[in-house]
N, CA, C and O of each residue as an XYZ file, in Angstrom:
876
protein
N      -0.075     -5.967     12.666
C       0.648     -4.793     13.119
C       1.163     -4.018     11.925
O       1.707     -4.643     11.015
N       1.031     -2.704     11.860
C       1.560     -1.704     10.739
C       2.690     -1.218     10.934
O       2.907     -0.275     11.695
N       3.806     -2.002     10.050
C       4.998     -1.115      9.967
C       4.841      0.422      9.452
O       3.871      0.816      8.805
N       5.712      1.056      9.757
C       5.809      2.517      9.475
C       7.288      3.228      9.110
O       7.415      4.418      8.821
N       8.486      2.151      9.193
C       9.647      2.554      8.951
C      10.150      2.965      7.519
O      10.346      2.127      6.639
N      10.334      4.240      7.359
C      10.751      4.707      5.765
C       9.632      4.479      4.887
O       9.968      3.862      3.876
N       8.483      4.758      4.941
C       7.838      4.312      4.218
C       7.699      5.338      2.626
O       6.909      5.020      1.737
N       8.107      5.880      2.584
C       8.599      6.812      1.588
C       9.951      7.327      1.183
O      10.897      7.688      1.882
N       9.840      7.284      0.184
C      11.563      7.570     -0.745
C      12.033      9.158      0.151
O      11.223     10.056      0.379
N      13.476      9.191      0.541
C      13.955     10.802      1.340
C      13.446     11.625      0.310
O      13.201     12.667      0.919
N      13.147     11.799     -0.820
C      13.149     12.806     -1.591
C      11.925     13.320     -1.794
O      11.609     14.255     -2.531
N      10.911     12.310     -0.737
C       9.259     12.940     -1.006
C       9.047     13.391      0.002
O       9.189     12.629      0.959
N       8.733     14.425      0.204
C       7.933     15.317      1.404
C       6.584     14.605      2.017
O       5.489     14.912      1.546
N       6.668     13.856      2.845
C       5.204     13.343      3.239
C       3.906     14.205      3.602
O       4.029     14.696      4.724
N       2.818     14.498      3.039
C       1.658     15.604      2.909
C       1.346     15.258      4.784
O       1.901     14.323      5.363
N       0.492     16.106      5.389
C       0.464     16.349      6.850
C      -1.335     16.287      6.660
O      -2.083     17.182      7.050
N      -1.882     14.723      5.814
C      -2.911     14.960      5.717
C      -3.261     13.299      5.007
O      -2.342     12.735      4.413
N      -4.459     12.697      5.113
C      -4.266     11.812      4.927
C      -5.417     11.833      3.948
O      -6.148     12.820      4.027
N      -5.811     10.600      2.721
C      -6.744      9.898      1.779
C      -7.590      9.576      2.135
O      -7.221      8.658      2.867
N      -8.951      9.641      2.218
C      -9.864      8.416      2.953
C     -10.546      7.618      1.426
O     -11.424      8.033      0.668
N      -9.856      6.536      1.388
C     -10.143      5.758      0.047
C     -11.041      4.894      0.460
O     -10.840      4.234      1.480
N     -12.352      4.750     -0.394
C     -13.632      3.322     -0.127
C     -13.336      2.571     -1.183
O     -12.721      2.741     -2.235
N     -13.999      1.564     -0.587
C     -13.072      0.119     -1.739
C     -14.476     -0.314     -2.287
O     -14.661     -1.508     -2.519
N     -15.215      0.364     -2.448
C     -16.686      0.061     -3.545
C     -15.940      0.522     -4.640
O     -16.783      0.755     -5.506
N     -14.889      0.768     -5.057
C     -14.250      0.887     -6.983
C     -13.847     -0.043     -6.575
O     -12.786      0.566     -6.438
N     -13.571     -1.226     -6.129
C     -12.516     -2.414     -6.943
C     -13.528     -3.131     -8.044
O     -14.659     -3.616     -8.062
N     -12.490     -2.912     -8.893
C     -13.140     -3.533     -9.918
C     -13.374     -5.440     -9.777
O     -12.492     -6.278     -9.590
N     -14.748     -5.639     -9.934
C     -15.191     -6.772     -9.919
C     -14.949     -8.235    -10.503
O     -14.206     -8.323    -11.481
N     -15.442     -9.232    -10.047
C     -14.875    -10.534    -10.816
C     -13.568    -10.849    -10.746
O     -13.143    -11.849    -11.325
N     -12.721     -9.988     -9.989
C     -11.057    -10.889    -10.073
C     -10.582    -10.253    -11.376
O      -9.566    -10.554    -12.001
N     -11.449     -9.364    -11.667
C     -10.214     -8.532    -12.862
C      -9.317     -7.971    -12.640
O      -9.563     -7.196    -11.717
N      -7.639     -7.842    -13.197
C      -6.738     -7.640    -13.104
C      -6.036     -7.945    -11.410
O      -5.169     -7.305    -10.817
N      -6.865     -9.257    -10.947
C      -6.058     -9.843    -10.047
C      -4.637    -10.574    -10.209
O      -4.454    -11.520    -10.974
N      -3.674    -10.011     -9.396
C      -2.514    -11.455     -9.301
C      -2.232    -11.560     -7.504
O      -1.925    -10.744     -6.635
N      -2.483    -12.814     -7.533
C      -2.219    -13.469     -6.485
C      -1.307    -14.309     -6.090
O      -1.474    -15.468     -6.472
N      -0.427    -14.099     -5.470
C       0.827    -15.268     -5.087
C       0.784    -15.602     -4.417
O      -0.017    -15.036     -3.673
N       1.434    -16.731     -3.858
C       1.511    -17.470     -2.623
C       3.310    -18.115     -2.978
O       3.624    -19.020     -3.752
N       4.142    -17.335     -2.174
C       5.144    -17.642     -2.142
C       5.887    -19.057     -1.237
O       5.762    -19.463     -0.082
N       6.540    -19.430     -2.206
C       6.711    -20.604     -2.113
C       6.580    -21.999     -2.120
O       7.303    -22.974     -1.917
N       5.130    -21.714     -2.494
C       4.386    -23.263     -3.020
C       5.134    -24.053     -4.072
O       6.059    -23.282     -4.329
N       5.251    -24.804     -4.612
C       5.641    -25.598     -5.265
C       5.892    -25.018     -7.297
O       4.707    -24.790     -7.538
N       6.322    -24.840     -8.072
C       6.203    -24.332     -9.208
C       5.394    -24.870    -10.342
O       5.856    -25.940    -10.739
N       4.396    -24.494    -10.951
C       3.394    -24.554    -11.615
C       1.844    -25.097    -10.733
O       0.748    -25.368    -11.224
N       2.305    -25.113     -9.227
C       1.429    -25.563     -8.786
C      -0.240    -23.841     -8.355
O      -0.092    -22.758     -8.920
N      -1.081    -23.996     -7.700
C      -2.059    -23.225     -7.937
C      -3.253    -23.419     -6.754
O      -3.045    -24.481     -6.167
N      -4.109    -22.909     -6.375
C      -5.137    -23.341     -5.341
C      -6.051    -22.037     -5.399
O      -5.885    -20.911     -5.869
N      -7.042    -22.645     -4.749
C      -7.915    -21.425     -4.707
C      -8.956    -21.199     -3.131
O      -9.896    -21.910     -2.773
N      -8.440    -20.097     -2.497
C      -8.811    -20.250     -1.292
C     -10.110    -20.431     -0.831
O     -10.828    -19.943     -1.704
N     -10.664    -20.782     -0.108
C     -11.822    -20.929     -0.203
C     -12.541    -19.938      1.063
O     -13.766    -20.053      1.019
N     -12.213    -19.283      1.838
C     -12.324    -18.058      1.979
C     -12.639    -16.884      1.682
O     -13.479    -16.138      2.186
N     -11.831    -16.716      0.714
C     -12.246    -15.778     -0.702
C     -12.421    -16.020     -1.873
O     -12.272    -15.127     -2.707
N     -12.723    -17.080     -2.168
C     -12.694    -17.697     -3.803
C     -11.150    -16.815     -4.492
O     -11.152    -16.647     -5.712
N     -10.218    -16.424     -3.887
C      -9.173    -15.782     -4.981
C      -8.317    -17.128     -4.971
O      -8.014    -17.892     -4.054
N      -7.992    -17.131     -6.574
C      -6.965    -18.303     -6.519
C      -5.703    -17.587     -6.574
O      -5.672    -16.401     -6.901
N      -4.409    -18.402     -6.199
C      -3.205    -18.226     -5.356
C      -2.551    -18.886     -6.711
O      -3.171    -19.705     -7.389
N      -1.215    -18.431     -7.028
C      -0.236    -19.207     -7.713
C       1.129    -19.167     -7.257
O       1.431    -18.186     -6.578
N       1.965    -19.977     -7.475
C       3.290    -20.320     -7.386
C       3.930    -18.999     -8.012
O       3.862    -18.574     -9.166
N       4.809    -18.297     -6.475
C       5.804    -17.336     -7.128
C       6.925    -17.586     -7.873
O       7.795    -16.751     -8.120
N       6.912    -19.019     -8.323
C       8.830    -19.659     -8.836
C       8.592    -18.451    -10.300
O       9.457    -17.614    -10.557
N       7.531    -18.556    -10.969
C       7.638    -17.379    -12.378
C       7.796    -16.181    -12.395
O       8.136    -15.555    -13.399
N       7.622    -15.800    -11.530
C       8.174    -14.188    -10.850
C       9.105    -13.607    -10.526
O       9.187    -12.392    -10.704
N      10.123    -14.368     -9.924
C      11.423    -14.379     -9.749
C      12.359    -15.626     -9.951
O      12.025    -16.763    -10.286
N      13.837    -15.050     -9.615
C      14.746    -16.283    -10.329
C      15.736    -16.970     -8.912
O      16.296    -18.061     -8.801
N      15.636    -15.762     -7.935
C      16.484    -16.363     -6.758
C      15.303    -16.730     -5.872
O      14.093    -16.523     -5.967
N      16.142    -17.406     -4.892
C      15.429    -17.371     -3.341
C      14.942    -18.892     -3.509
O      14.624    -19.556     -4.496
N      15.039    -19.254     -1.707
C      14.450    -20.757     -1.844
C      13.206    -21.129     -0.966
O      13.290    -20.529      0.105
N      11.988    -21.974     -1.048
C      11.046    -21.963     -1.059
C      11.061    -22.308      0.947
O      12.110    -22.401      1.585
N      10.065    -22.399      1.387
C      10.433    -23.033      2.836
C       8.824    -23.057      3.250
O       8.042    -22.291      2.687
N       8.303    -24.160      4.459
C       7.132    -23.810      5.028
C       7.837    -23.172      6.466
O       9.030    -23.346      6.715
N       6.907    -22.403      7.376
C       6.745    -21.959      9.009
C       7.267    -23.238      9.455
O       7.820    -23.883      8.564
N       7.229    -23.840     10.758
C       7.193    -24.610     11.621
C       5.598    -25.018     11.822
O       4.653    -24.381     11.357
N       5.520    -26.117     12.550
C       4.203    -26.691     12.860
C       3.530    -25.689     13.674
O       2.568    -24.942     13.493
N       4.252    -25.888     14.524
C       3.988    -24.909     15.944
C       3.073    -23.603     16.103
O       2.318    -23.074     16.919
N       3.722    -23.367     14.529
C       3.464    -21.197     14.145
C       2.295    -21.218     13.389
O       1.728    -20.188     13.022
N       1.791    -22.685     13.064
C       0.412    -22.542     11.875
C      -0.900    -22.939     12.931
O      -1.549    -23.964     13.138
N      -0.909    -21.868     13.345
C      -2.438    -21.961     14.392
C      -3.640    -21.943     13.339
O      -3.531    -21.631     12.153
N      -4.357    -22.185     13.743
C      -5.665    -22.613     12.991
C      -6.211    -21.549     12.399
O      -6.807    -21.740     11.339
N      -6.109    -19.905     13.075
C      -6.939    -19.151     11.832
C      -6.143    -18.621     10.947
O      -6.607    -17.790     10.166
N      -4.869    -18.969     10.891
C      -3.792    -18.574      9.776
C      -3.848    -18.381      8.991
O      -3.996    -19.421      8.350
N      -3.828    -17.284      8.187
C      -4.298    -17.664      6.566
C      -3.251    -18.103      5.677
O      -2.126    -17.604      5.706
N      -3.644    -19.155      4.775
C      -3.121    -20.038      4.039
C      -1.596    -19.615      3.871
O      -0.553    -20.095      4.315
N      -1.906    -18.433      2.986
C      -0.710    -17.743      2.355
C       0.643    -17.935      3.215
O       1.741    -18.187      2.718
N       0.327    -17.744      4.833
C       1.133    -17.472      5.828
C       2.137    -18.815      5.880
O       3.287    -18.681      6.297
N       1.621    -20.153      5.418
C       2.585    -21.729      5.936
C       3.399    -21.075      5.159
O       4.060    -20.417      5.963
N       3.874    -20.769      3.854
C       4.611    -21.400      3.252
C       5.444    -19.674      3.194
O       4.886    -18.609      3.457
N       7.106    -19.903      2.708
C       7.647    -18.509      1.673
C       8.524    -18.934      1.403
O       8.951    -20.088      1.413
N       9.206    -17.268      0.895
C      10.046    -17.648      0.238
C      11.535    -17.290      0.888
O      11.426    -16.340      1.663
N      12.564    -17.668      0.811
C      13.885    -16.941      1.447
C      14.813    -16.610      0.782
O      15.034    -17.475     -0.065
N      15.845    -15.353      0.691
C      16.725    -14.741      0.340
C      18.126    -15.355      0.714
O      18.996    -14.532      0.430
N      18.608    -16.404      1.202
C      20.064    -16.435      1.423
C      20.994    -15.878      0.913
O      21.874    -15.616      1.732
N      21.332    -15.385     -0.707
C      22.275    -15.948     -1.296
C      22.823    -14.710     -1.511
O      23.928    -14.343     -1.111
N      21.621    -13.740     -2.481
C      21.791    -12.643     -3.009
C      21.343    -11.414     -2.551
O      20.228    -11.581     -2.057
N      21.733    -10.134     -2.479
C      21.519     -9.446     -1.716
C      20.678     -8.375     -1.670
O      20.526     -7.432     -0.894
N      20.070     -8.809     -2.869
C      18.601     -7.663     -3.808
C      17.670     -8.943     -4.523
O      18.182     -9.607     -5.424
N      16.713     -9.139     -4.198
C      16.046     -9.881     -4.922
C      14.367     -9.743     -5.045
O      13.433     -9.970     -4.276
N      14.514     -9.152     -6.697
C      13.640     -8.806     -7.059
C      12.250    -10.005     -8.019
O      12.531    -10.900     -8.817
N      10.812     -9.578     -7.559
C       9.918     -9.628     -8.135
C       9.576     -9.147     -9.467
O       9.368     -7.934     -9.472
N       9.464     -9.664    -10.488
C       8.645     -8.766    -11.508
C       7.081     -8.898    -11.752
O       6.929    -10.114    -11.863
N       6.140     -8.444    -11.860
C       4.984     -8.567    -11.773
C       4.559     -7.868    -13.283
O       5.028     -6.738    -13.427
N       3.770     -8.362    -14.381
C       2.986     -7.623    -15.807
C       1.857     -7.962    -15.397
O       1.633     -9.173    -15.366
N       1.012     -7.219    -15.046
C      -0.687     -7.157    -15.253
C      -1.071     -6.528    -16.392
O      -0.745     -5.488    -16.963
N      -1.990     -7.577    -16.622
C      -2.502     -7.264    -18.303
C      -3.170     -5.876    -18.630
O      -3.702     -5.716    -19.728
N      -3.151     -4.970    -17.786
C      -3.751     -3.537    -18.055
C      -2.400     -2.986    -18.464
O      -2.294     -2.495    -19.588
N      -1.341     -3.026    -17.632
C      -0.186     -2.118    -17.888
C       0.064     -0.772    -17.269
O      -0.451     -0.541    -16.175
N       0.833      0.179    -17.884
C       0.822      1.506    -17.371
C      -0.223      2.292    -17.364
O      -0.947      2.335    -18.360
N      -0.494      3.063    -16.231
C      -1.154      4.643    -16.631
C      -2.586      3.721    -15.357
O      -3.416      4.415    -14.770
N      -2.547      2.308    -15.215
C      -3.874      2.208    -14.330
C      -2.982      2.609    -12.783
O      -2.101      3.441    -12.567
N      -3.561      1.761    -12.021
C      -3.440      2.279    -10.529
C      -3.794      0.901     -9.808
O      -4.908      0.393     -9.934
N      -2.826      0.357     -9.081
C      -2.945     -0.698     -8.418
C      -2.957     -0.778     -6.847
O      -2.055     -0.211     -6.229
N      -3.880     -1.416     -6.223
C      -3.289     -1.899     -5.146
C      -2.461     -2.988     -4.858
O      -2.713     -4.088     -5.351
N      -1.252     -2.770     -3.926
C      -0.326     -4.172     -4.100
C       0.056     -4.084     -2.385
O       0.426     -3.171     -1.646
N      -0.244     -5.527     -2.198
C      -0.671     -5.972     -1.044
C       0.971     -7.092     -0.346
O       1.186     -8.069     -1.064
N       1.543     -7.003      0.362
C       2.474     -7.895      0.541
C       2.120     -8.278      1.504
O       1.554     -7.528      2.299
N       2.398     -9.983      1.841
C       2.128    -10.376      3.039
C       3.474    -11.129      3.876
O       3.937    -12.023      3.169
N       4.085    -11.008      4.979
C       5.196    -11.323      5.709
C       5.136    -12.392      6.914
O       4.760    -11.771      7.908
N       5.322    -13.549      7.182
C       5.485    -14.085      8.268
C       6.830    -15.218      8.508
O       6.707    -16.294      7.923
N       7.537    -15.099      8.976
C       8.799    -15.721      9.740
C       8.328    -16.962      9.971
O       8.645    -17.707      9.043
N       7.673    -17.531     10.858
C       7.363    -18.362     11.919
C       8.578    -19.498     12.145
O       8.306    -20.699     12.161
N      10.152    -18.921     12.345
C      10.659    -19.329     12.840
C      11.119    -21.187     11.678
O      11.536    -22.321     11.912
N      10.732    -20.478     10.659
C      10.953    -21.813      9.599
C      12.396    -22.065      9.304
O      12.393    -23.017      8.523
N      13.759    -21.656      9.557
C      15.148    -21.926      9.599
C      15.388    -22.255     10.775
O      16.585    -22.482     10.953
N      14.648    -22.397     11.809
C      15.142    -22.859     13.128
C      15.728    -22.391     14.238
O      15.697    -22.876     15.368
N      16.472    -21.047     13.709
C      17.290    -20.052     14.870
C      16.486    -19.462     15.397
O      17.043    -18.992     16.389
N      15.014    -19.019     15.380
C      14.811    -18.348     15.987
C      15.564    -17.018     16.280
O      16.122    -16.686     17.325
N      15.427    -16.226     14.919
C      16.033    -14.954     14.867
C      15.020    -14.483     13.989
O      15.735    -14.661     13.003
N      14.065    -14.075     13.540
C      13.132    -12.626     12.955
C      13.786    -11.752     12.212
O      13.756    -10.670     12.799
N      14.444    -11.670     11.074
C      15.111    -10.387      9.886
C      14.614     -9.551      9.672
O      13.413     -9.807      9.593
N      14.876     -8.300      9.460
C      14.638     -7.219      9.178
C      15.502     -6.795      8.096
O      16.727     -6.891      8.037
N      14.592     -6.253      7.140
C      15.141     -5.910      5.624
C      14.415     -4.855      5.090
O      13.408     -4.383      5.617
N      15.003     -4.412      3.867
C      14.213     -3.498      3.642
C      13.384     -3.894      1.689
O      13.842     -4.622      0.807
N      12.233     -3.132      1.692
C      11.385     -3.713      0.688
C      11.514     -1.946     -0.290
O      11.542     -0.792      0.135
N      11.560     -2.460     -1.544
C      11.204     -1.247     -2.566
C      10.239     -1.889     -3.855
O      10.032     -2.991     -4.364
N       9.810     -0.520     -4.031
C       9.066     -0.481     -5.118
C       9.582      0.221     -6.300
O       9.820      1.422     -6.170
N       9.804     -0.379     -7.500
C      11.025      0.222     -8.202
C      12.246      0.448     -7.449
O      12.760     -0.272     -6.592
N      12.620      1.558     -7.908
C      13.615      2.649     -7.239
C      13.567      3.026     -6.163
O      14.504      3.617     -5.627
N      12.392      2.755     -5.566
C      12.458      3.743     -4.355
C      11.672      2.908     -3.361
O      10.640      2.276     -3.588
N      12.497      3.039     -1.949
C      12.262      2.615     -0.582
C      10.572      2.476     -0.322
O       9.938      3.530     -0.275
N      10.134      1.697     -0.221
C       8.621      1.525      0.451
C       8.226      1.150      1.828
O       7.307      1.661      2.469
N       9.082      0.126      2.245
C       9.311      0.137      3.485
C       9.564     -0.930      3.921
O       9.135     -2.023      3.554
N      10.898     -0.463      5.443
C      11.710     -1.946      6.147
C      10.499     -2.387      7.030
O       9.801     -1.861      7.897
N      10.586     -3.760      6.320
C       9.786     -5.114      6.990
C      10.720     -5.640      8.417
O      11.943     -5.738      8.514
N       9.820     -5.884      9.292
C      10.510     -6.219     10.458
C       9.403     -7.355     11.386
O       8.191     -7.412     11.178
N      10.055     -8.097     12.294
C       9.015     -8.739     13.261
C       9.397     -8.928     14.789
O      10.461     -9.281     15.299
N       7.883     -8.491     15.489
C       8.151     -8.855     16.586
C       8.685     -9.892     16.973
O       9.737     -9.693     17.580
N       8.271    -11.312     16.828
C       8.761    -12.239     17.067
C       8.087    -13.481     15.997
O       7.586    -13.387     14.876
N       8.291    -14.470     16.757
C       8.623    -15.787     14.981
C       6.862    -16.014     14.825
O       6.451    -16.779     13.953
N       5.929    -15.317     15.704
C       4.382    -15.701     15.522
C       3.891    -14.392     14.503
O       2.770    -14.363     13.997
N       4.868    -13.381     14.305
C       4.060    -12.203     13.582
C       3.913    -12.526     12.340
O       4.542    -13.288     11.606
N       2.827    -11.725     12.154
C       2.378    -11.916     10.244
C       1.948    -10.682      9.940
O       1.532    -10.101     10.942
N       1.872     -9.932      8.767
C       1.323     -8.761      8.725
C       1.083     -8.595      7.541
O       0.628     -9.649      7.097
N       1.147     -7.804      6.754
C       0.339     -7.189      5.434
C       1.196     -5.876      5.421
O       1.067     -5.189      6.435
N       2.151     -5.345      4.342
C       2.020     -3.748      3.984
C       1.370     -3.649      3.367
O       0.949     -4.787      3.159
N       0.590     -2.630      2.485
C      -0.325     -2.236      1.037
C      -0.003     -0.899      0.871
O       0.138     -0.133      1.824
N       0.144     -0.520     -0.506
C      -0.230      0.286     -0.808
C      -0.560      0.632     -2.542
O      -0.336     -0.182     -3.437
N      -1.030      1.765     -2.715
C      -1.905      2.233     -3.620
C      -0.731      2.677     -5.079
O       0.197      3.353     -4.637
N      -0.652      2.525     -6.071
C       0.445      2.991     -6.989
C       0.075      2.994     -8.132
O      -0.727      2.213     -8.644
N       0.763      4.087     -8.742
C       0.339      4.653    -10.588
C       1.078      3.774    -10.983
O       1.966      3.579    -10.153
N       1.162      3.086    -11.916
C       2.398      2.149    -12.704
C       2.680      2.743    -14.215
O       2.023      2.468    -15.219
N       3.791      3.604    -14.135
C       4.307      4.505    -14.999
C       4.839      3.638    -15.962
O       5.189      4.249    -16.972
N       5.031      2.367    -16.006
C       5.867      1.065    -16.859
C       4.672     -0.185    -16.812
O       3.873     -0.308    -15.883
N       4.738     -1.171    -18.143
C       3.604     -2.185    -17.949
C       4.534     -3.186    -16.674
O       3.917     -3.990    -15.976
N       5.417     -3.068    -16.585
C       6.045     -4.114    -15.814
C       6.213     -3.235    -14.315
O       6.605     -2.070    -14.390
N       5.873     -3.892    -12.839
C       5.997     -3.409    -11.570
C       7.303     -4.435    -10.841
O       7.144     -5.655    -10.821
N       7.962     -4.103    -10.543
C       9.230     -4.733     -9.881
C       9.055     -4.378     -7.919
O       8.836     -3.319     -7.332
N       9.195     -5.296     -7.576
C       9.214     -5.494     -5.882
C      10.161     -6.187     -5.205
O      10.106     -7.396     -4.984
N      11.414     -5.130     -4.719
C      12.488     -5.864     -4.279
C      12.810     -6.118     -2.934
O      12.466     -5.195     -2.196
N      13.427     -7.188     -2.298
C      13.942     -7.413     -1.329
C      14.953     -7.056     -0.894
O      15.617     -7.191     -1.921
N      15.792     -6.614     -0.019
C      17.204     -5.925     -0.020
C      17.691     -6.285      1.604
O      17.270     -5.747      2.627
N      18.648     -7.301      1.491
C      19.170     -7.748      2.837
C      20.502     -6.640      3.299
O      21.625     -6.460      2.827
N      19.711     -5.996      4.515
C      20.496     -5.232      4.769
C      21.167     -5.361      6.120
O      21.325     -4.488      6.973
N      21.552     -6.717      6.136
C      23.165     -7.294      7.414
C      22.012     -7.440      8.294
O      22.483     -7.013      9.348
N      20.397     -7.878      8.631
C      19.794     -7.875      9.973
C      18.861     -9.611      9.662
O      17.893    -10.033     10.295
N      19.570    -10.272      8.524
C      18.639    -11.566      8.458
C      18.373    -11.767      7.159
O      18.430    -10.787      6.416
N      18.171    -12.533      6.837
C      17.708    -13.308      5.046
C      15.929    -12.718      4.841
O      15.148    -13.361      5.542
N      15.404    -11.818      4.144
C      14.418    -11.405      4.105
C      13.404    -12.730      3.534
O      13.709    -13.873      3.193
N      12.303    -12.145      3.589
C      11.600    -13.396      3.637
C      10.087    -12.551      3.231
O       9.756    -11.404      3.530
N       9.285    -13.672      2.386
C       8.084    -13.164      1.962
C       7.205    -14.607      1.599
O       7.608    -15.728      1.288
N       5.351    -13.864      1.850
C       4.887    -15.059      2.246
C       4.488    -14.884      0.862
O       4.791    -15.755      0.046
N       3.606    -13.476      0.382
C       2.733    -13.430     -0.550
C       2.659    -12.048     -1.481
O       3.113    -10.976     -1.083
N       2.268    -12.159     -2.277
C       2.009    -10.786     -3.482
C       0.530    -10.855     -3.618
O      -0.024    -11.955     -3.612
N      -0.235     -9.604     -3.755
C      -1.080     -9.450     -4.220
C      -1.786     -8.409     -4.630
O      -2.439     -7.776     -3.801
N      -1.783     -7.943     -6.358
C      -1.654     -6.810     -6.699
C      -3.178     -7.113     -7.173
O      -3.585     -8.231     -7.488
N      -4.159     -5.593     -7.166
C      -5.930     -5.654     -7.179
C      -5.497     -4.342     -8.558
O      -4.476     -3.657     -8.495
N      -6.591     -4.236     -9.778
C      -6.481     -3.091    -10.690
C      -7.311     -2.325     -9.726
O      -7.853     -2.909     -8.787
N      -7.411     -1.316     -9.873
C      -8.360     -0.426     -8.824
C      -9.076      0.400    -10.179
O      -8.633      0.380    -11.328
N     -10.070      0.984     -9.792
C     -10.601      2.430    -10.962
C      -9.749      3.637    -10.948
O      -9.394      4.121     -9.874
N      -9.352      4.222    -12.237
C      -8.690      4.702    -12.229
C      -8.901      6.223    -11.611
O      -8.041      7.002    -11.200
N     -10.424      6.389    -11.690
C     -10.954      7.354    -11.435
C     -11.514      7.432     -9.994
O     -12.524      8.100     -9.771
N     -10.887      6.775     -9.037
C     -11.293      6.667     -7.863
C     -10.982      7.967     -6.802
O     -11.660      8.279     -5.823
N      -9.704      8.646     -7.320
C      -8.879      9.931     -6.324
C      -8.488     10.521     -7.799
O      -8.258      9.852     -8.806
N      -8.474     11.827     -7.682
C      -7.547     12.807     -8.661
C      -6.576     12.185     -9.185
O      -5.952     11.199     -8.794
N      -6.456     12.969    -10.313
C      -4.934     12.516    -11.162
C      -4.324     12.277    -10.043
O      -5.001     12.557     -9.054
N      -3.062     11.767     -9.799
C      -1.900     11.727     -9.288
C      -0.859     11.040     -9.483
O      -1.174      9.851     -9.514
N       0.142     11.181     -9.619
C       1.147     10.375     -9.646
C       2.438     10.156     -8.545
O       3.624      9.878     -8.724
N       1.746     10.378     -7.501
C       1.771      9.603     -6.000
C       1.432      8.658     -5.346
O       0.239      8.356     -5.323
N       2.347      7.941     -4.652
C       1.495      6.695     -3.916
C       0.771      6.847     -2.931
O       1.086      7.852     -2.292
N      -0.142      6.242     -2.485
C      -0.700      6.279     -1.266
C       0.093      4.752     -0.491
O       0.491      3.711     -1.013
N       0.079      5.144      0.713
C       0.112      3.580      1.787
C      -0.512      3.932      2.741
O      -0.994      5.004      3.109
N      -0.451      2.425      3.324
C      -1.876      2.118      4.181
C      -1.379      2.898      5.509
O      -0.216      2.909      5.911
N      -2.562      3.597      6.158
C      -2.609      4.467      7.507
C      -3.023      3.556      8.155
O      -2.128      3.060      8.839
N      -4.468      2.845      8.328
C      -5.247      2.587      9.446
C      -6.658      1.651      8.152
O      -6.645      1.721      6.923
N      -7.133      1.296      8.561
C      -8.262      0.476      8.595
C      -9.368      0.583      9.297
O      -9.280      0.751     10.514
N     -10.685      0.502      8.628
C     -11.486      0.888      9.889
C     -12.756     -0.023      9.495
O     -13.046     -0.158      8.307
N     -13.460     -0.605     10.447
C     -15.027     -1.680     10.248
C     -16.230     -0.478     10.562
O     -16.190     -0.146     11.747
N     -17.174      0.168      9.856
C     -18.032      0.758     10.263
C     -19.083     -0.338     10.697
O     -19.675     -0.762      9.704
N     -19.400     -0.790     11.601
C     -21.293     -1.007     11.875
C     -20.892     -2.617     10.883
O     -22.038     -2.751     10.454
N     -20.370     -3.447     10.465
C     -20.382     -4.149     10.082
C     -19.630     -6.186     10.499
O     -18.405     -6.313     10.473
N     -20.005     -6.729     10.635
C     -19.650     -7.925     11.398
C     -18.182     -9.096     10.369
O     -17.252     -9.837     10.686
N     -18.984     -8.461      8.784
C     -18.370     -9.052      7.885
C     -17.272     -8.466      6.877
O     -16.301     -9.142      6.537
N     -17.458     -7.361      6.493
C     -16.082     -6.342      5.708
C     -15.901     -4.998      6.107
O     -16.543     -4.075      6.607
N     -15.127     -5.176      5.820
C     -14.390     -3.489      5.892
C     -14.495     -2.403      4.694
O     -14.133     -2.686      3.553
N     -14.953     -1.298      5.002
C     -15.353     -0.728      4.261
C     -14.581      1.059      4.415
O     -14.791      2.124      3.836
N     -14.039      0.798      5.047
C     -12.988      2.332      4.489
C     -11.724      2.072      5.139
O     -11.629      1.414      6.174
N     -10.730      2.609      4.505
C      -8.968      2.380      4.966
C      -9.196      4.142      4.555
O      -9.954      4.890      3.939
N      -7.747      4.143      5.522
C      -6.647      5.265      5.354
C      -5.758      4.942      4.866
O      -5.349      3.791      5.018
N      -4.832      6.256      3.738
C      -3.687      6.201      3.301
C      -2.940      7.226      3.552
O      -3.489      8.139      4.168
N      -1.912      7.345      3.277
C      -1.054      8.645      3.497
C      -0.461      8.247      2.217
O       0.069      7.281      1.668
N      -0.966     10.017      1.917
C      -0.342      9.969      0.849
C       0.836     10.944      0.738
O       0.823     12.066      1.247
N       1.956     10.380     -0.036
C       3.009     10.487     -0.476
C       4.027     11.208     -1.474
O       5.204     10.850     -1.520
């Protein structure tokens, strides 16, 4: 399910027109991949076998938050991996990611977050918080209920070698995150810009096995 709440900073005018981005530029071989899997164990690592992308321990990324799996119950069989395990916010009330990919500023990333609850503290209550990128609002994460999982993404210039991704508990639950996953993209894929795109829609042309064009709105 696609959140859509705030997904842009008040100070950007959202364009009344959308991107149609093809993902034949990702650059190949797992270059300038980072992949997390929040909450796994620290220095620990795996590699899915799904996608051949290997997964690492978010403990080096950040300094708060404590690790947790879902419940039994919530890990149905086509789950993807990422989804058992995260991470949780109790304590502090901003808690940020730092992410350095070895390209740095001036490329263009896709950065992929992945969210699922499944009811792993036991109350059976679902938080709603809100997520930024740098400075500015990207968008409040929320769930239907303790079985949802979802994905935001979106597309970003990285004006600094270092990308920061924060959590921000705002009085509705301890925010919570399953996974990170930032792709280098070509830089030359859309016009200059120094706007983000985020994800609109998704679409399968004629195909059984990938997806081959998304929407963005750009920003």
């Amino acid at each position: 399910m696609l959140r859509m709440i705030n997904l842009v900073p008040t100070n950007v005018v959202l364009k009344k027109y959308m991107y149609q981005i093809h993902f034949l530029t990702f650059i190949t071989l797992h270059v300038g991949f980072i992949s997390i899997d929040c909450g796994i164990p620290e220095g620990s690592k795996y590699t899915d076998k799904k996608t051949g992308i290997t997964y690492v321990s978010d403990a080096g990324f950040i300094e708060s938050g404590i690790s947790g799996e879902i419940l039994p119950e919530y890990n149905y069989g086509s789950l993807d991996l990422p989804f058992t395990t995260l991470r949780s916010f109790p304590e502090t009330k901003r808690n940020c990611y730092t992410l350095k990919p070895k390209q740095g500023k001036g490329n263009r990333y896709l950065i992929k977050l992945g969210y699922m609850y499944g009811n792993y503290d036991s109350k059976g209550q679902p938080p709603q918080f809100d997520v930024y990128l740098g400075a500015d609002l990207w968008v409040t994460a929320y769930f239907d209920d303790s079985f949802d999982n979802y994905y935001n993404e979106i597309i970003h210039l990285a004006s600094s070698d270092y990308i920061h991704i924060c959590l921000v508990n705002t009085g509705q639950g301890n925010p919570v995150i399953s996974a990170i996953e930032l792709r280098l993209l070509d830089i030359n894929m859309e016009e200059p810009s120094s706007t983000s795109l985020d994800l609109y829609n998704r679409y399968n042309f004629g195909s059984d096995e990938r997806v081959i064009r998304s929407e963005f709105f750009l920003s």
